[in-house]
C-alpha positions, 0 to 999 in steps of 0.5 A, a space after each residue: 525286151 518282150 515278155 513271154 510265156 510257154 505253158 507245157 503239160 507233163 508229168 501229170 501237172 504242168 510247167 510255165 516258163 514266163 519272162 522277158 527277153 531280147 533274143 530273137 523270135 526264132 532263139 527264143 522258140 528254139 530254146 522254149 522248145 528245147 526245154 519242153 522235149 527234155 520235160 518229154 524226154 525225162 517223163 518218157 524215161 522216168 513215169 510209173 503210169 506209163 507201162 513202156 517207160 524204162 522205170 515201168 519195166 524196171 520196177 515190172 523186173 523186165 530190165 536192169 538198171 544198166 539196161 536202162 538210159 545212162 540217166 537213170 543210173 545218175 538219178 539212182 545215184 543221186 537219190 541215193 546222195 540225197 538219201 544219205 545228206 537227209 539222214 534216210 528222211 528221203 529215199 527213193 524206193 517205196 515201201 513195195 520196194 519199188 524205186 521211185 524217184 519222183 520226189 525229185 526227177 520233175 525239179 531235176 527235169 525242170 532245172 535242166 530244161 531251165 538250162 536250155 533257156 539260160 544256154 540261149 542267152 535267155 536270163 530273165 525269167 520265171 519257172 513254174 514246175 507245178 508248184 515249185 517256183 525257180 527265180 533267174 538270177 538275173 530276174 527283173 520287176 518287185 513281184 516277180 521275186 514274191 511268191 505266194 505259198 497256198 493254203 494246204 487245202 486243195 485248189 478245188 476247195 472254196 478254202 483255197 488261197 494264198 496263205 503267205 508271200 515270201 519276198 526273195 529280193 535281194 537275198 541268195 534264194 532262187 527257188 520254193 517248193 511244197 510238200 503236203 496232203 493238199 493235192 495228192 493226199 497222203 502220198 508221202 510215204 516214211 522212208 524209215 518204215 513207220 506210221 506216217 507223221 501227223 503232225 504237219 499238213 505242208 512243208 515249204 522248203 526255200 533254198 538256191 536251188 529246185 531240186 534241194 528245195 525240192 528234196 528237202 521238202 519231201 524229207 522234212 514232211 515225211 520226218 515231222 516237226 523234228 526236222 526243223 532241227 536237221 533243217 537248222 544245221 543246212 547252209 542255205 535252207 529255210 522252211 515253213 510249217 503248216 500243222 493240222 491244228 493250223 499253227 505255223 512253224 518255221 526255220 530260224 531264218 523264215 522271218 526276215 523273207 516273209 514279203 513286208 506290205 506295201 503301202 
């Protein structure tokens, strides 16, 4: 076994594979470079900053979205399935009406570029989709299952840090992911066509899977500490709540996977 680590800029962040494998140099190189072309391909596809992509022009109302790659319409779709299973709190269309599927296509392209590890026999390892963190079921060593969620201030700031662990060993979660003001700023828009929340600063979402985490993340930021309720009635989800006044709140089940000190 060897341990590597694939670093890959896209998407306006960047994405770090890192693990262990016995596959040979050559499988190992073919799959690392097969998951960074799908990150290459989706953002081609998918950005808003790029004026040639197929979104670009659909939102410019050059194109149709059956004009578009078949994949944009299963993304349309998708995020119209999430919309409804978060009860409107995520959508996929800005206020200009313009349709935006960011708060979900970067975990979307991360977990099938993650497939292509997995395809190649690759299942021990980590994925780091700037920010939001996928666990292999098959994952090895203590504190590659701890993961540390950053203060809500960004990484320039001389504030910036780590504001806790959670420790997802021997439970059913394999991914983390964070929505907030810390990076991006207000970003996040209502989907339900109010003033945005003031209440929360940053949402961490944990469940089994990237894009779930993901989703939900963004919806319960935009809904506010009322969703905790909606969050409670998820299978397979738990979250973590920064509020502006620095108070923390959480999910029912967020205790138990804070990471325990060792000593």
């Amino acid at each position: 076994m060897r341990e590597f680590e694939r670093l890959v800029e896209c998407m306006g962040t960047v994405f770090v594979f890192r693990g262990r494998t016995s596959v040979s140099d050559a499988v190992l190189e073919e799959a690392l470079l097969s998951a960074e072309n799908s990150l290459h391909k989706a953002d081609s596809i998918f950005s808003l900053y790029k004026p040639e992509s197929p979104l670009s022009q659909l939102a410019r109302g050059e194109t149709s979205v059956a004009k578009c790659p078949p994949v944009v319409d299963e993304v349309w779709n998708l995020c119209e399935e999430w919309e409804k299973r978060t009860g409107g709190w995520f959508k996929a269309f800005t206020p200009q009406n313009t349709f935006d599927p960011s708060g979900l296509v970067k975990t979307w392209a991360a977990d099938f570029a993650a497939r292509a590890l997995l395809a190649a026999g690759i299942e021990d390892f980590t994925m780091n989709a700037g920010g939001d963190i996928l666990l292999s079921d098959a994952l090895t060593g203590e504190d590659n299952w701890r993961v540390g969620i950053s203060k809500p201030v960004t990484i320039a700031s001389p504030e910036a840090g780590v504001l806790t662990v959670f420790d997802l060993a021997g439970s059913d979660y394999r991914a983390v992911a964070t929505s907030g003001t810390a990076e991006r700023g207000e970003h996040i828009w209502n989907s339900k066509g109010g003033n945005q929340q003031q209440e929360l600063v940053q949402v961490t979402v944990i469940a089994k899977d990237l894009v779930t985490a993901d989703v939900w993340a963004t919806a319960a930021f935009s809904e506010g500490l009322a969703s905790i309720k909606r969050l409670n009635a998820e299978p397979g989800i738990e979250a973590l709540y920064v509020m502006r006044d620095g108070d923390l709140q959480g999910t029912d089940g967020i205790v138990p996977l804070f990471a325990k000190p060792r000593g």
